[in-house]
C-alpha positions as CSV (number, residue, x, y, z in Angstrom):
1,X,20.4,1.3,1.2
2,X,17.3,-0.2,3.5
3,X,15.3,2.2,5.6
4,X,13.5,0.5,8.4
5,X,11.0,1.7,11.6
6,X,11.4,-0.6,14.0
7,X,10.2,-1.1,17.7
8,X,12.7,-2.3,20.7
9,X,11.8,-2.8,24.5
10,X,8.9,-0.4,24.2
11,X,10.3,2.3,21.8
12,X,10.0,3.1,17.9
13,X,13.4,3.4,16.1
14,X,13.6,4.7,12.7
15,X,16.7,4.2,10.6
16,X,19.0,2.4,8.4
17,X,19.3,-1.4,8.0
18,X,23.4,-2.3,7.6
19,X,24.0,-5.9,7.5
20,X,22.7,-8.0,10.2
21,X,21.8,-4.5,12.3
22,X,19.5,-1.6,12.5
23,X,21.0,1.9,12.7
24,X,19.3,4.8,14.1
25,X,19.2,7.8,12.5
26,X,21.5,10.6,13.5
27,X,19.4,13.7,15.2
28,X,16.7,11.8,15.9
29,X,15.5,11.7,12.2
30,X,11.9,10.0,11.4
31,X,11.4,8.4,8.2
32,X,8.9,10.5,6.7
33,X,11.8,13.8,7.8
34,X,14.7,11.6,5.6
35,X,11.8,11.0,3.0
36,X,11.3,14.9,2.5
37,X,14.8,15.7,2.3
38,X,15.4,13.3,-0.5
39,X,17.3,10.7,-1.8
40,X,20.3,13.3,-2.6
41,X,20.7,13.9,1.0
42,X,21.1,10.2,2.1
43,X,25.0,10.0,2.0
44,X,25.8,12.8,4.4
45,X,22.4,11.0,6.7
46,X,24.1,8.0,6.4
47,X,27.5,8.8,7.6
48,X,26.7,10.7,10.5
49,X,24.3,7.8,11.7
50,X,27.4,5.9,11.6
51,X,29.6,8.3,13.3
52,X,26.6,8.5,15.8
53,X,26.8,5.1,15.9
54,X,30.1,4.9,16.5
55,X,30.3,7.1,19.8
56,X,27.1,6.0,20.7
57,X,26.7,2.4,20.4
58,X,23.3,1.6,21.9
59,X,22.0,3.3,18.6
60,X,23.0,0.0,16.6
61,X,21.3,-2.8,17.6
62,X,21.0,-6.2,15.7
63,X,18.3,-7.0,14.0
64,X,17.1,-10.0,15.3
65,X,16.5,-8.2,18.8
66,X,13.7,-5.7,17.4
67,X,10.6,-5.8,15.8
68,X,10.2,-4.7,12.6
69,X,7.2,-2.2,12.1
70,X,5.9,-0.9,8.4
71,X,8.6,1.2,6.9
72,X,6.8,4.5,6.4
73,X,3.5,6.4,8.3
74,X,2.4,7.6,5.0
75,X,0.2,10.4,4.1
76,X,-2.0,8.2,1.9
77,X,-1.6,5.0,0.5
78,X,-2.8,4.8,-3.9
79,X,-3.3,1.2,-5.0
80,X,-2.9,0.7,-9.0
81,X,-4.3,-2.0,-10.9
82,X,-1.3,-2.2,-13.5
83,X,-1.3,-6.0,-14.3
84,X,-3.6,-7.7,-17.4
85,X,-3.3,-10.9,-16.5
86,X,-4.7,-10.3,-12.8
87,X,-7.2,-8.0,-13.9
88,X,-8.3,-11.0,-16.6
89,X,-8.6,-13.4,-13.9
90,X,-10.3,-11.6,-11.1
91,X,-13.0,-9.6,-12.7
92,X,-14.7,-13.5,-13.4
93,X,-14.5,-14.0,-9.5
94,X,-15.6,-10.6,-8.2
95,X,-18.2,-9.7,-10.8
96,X,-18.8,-12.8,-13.1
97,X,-17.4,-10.6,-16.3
98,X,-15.5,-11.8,-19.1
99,X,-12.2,-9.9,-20.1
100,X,-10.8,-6.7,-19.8
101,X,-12.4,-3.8,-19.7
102,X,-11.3,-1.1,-22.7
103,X,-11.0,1.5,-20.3
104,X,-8.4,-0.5,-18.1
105,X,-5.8,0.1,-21.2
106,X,-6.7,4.1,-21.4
107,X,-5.0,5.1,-17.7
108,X,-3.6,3.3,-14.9
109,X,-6.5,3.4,-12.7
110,X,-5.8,3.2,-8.6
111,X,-8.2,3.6,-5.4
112,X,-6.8,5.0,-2.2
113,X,-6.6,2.9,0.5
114,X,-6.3,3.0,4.4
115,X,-2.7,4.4,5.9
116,X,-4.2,3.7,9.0
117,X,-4.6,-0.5,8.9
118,X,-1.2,-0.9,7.8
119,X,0.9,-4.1,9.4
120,X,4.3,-5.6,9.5
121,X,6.1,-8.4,8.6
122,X,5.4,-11.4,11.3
123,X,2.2,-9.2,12.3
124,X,-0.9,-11.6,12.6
125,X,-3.7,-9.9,10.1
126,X,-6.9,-9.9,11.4
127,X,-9.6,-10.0,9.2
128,X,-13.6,-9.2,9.1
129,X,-16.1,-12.2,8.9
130,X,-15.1,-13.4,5.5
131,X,-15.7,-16.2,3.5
132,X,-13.3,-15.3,1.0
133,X,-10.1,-13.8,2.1
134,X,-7.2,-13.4,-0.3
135,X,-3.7,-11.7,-0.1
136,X,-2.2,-9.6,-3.2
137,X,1.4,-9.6,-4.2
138,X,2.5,-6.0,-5.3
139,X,5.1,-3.7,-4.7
140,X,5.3,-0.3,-3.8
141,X,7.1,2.7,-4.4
142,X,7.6,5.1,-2.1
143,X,7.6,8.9,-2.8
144,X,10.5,11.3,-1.9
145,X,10.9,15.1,-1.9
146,X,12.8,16.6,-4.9
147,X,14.7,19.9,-4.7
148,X,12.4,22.3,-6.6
149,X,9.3,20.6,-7.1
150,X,6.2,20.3,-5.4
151,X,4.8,16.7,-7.4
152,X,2.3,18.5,-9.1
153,X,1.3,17.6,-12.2
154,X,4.6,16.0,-13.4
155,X,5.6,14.4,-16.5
156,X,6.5,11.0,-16.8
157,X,10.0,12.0,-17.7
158,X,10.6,13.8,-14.4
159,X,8.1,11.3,-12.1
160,X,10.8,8.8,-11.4
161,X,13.2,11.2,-9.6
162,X,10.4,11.2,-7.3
163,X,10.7,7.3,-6.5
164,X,12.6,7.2,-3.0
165,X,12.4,3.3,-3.1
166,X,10.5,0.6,-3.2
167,X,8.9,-2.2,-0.7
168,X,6.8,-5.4,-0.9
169,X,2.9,-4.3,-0.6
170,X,0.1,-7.1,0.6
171,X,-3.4,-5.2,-0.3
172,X,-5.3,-8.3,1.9
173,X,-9.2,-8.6,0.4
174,X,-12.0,-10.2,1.5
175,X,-13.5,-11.0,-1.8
176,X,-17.0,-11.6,-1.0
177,X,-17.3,-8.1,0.9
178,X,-15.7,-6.6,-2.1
179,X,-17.7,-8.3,-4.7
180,X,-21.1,-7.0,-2.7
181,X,-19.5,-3.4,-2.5
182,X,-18.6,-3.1,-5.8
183,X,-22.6,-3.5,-7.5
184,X,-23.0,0.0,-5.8
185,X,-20.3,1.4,-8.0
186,X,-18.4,2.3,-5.4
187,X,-15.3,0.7,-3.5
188,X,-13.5,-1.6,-3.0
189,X,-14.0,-0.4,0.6
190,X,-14.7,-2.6,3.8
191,X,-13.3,-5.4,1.5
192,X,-9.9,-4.0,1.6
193,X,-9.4,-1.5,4.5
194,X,-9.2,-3.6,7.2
195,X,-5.0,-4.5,6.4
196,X,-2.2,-3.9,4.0
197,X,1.2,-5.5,4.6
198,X,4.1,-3.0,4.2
199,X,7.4,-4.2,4.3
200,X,10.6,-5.6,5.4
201,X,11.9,-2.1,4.5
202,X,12.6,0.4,2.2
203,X,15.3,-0.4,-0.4
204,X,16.3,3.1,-2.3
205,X,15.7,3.3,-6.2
206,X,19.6,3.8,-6.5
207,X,20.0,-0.1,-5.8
208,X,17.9,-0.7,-9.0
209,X,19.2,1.4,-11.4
210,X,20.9,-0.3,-13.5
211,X,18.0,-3.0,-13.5
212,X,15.9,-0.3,-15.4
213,X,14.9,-1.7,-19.4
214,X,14.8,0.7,-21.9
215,X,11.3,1.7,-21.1
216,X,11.7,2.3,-17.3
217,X,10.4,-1.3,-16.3
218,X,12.1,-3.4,-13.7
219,X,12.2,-6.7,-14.2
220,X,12.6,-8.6,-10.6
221,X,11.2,-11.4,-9.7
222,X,7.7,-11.8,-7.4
223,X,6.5,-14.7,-5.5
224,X,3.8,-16.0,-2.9
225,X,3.5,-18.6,-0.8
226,X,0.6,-20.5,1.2
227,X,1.6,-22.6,3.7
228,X,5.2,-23.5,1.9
229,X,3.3,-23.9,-1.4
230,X,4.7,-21.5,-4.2
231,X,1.0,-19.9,-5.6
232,X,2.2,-17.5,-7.8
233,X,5.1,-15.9,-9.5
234,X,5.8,-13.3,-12.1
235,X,7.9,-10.3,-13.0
236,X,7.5,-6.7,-12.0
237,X,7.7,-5.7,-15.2
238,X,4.6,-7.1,-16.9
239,X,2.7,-4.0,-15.5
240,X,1.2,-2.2,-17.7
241,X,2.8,1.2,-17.2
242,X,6.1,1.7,-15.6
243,X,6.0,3.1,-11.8
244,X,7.3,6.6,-13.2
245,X,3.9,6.5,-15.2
246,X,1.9,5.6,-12.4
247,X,3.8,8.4,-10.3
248,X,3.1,10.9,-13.3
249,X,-0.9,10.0,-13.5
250,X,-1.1,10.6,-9.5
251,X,0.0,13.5,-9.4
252,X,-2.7,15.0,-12.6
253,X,-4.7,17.7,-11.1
254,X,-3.1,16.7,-8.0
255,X,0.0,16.6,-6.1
256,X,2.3,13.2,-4.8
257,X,3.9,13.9,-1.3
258,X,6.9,12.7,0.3
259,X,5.9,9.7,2.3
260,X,3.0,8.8,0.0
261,X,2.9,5.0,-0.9
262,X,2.1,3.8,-4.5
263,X,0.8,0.0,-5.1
264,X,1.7,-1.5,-8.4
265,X,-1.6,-3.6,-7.8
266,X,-1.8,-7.7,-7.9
267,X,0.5,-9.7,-10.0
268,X,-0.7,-12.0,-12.5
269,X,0.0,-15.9,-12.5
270,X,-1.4,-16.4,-9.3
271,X,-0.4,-13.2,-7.7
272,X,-3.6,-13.8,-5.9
273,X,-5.8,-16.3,-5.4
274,X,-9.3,-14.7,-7.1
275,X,-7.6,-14.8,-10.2
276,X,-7.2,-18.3,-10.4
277,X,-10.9,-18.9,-8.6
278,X,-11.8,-16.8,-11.7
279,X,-9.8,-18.7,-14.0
280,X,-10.8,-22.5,-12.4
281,X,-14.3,-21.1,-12.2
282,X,-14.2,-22.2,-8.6
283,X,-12.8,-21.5,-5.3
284,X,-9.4,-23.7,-6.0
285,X,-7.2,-23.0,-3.9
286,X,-9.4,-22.8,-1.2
287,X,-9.9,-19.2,0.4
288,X,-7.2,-18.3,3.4
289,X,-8.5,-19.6,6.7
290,X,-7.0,-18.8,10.3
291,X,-3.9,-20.3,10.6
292,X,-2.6,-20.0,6.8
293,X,1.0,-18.3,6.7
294,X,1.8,-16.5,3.5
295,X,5.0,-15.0,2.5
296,X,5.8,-12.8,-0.3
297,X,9.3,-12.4,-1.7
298,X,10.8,-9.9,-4.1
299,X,14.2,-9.9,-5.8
300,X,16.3,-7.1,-4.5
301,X,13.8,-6.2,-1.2
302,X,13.4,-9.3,1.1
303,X,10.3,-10.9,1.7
304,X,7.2,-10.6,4.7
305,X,5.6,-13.2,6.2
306,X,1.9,-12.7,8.2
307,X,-0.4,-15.7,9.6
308,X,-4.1,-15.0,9.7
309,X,-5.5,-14.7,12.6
310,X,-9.0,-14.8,14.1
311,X,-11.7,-12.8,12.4
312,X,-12.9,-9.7,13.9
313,X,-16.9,-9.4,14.6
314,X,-18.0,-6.1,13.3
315,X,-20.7,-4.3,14.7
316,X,-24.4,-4.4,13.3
317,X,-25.4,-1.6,11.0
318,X,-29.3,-2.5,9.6
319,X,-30.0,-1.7,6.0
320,X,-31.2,1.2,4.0
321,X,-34.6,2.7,5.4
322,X,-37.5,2.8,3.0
323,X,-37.9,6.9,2.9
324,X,-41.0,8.7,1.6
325,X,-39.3,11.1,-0.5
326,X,-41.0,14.2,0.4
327,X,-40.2,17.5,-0.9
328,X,-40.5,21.1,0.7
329,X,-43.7,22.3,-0.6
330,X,-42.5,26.1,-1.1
331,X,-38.9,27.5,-2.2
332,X,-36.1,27.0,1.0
333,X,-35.8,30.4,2.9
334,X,-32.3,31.1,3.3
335,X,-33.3,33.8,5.7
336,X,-34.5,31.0,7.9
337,X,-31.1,29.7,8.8
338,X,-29.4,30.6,12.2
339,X,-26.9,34.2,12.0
340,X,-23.6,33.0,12.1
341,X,-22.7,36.7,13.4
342,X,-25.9,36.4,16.2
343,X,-25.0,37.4,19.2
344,X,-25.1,34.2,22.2
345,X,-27.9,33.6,24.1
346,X,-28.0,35.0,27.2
347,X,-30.6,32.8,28.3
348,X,-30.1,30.5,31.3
């Protein structure tokens, strides 16, 4: 099944995609609510949003007269860096390094992201003043709720039960910001934040099942494109770890929550384009400039397409102040701090 948010004359609808329409959910059902109650409870969801549907016939609507909006409103968004090859490439663009760090192969290491700059399919992304933006091809899985389990701590065995679906993930970069923030060892921040494409939809992990190898990889097809110019391709499952794994090391010492979006991180082979800057040892292909379209397509999901659009000025913030580094010449009184049971002045 697809699971789509959509918007139409002014209003967000949030349902099922069923050939060439969109099909609200019944009982007025968000996608985070369906998310929660699990991929168990889809068939009876399902049905009555077609009986709904049925007697109700503004709630299906084709496709091609809405506006397709990012799939989920997650709690928090985890980006992975589960691909060799990119990782190979990049870190001689962004840092000037040579290979791949030892402790890359130890865990799958992920940042968290911004849920809050997330963008659609055939949404213009607006970037910061870059010299250097790049798009990354990844996918996503999406976390559902599992009868009995709060997605703490789980082990890899029982991680992909927690896999609602997956959907295509763009984690745009501007690669000079990002180069600059890393040397603090810190980040990527500001050189990430400012979009993520999330899209077409949701397709549920039941529709991949039997794609599954022995060692819980999927093997689909990725592929970008600049302007009609293929850049890159490759094959979900060269990832390091499988996205049950990535699930599992999440939730260590912490907790996954329905809703909450997982990046694979960048594929390799020109999943973006610092890892072949990295490889050519220069800026070939040139850097995305306003204008460029780039679409991403997945076997088994769809594909999203975004233009660039103008740059965004940001607004002045000066550097570091030189400080004197003075020190309190006598021990910190705590009796010194305000009462917070002292009764309020009464003063005028």
């Amino acid at each position: 099944m697809r699971i789509a948010r959509w918007e139409h004359r002014g209003a967000v609808g949030e349902g099922f995609v069923v050939d060439d329409d969109v099909v609200r959910f019944p009982d007025e059902l968000s996608v985070l609510d369906v998310l929660r109650m699990g991929l168990a409870e889809l068939p009876w969801i399902s049905d009555a949003a077609a009986a709904a549907a049925g007697s109700e016939p503004a709630r299906r609507i084709p496709i091609a007269d809405v506006r397709l909006l990012p799939p989920v409103v997650p709690p928090s968004v985890r980006d992975f860096v589960a691909f060799e090859e990119h990782v190979e490439g990049v870190v001689r663009s962004v840092s000037g390094g040579q290979g791949v760090d030892a402790e890359w192969y130890e865990f799958p290491t992920f940042y968290f992201t911004n849920p809050h700059s997330l963008i659609a399919t055939d949404e213009a992304v607006r970037p910061p003043q870059t010299e250097r933006l790049d798009f990354e091809l990844e996918v996503a899985a999406v976390i559902g709720g599992v009868a009995g389990s709060d997605g703490a701590n789980l082990e890899p065995d029982d991680a992909g039960e927690h896999i609602f679906g997956y959907t295509i993930f763009n984690d745009w970069s501007a690669r000079d910001l990002q180069a600059r923030e890393m040397k603090v060892r810190l980040g990527p921040c500001k050189g990430k934040d400012f979009a993520t494409t999330l899209g077409p939809w949701i397709v549920t992990a039941d529709e991949f099942a039997d794609r599954l190898d022995d060692e819980g990889f999927l093997p689909i097809g990725m592929e970008v494109l600049v302007n009609g110019e293929r850049i890159g391709t490759d094959l979900l499952s060269n990832m390091g770890w499988p996205f049950a794994e990535l699930v599992a090391y999440a939730s260590r010492n912490s907790r996954v929550m329905p809703g909450d979006v997982l990046g694979s991180g960048t594929a390799g082979n020109g999943g973006c384009l610092g890892e072949l800057w990295g490889r050519a040892g220069s800026l070939t292909p040139p850097p995305l400039v306003e204008g460029d379209e780039v679409v991403m397509r997945v076997e088994g999901i769809g594909e999203i397409r975004n233009v660039v659009g103008a740059a965004v000025p940001a607004p002045r913030i000066g550097p570091a102040r030189t400080r004197s580094r003075a020190r309190p010449g006598a021990p910190v009184s705590a009796s010194s701090a305000p009462s917070s049971t002292a009764a309020p002045s009464t003063a005028p």
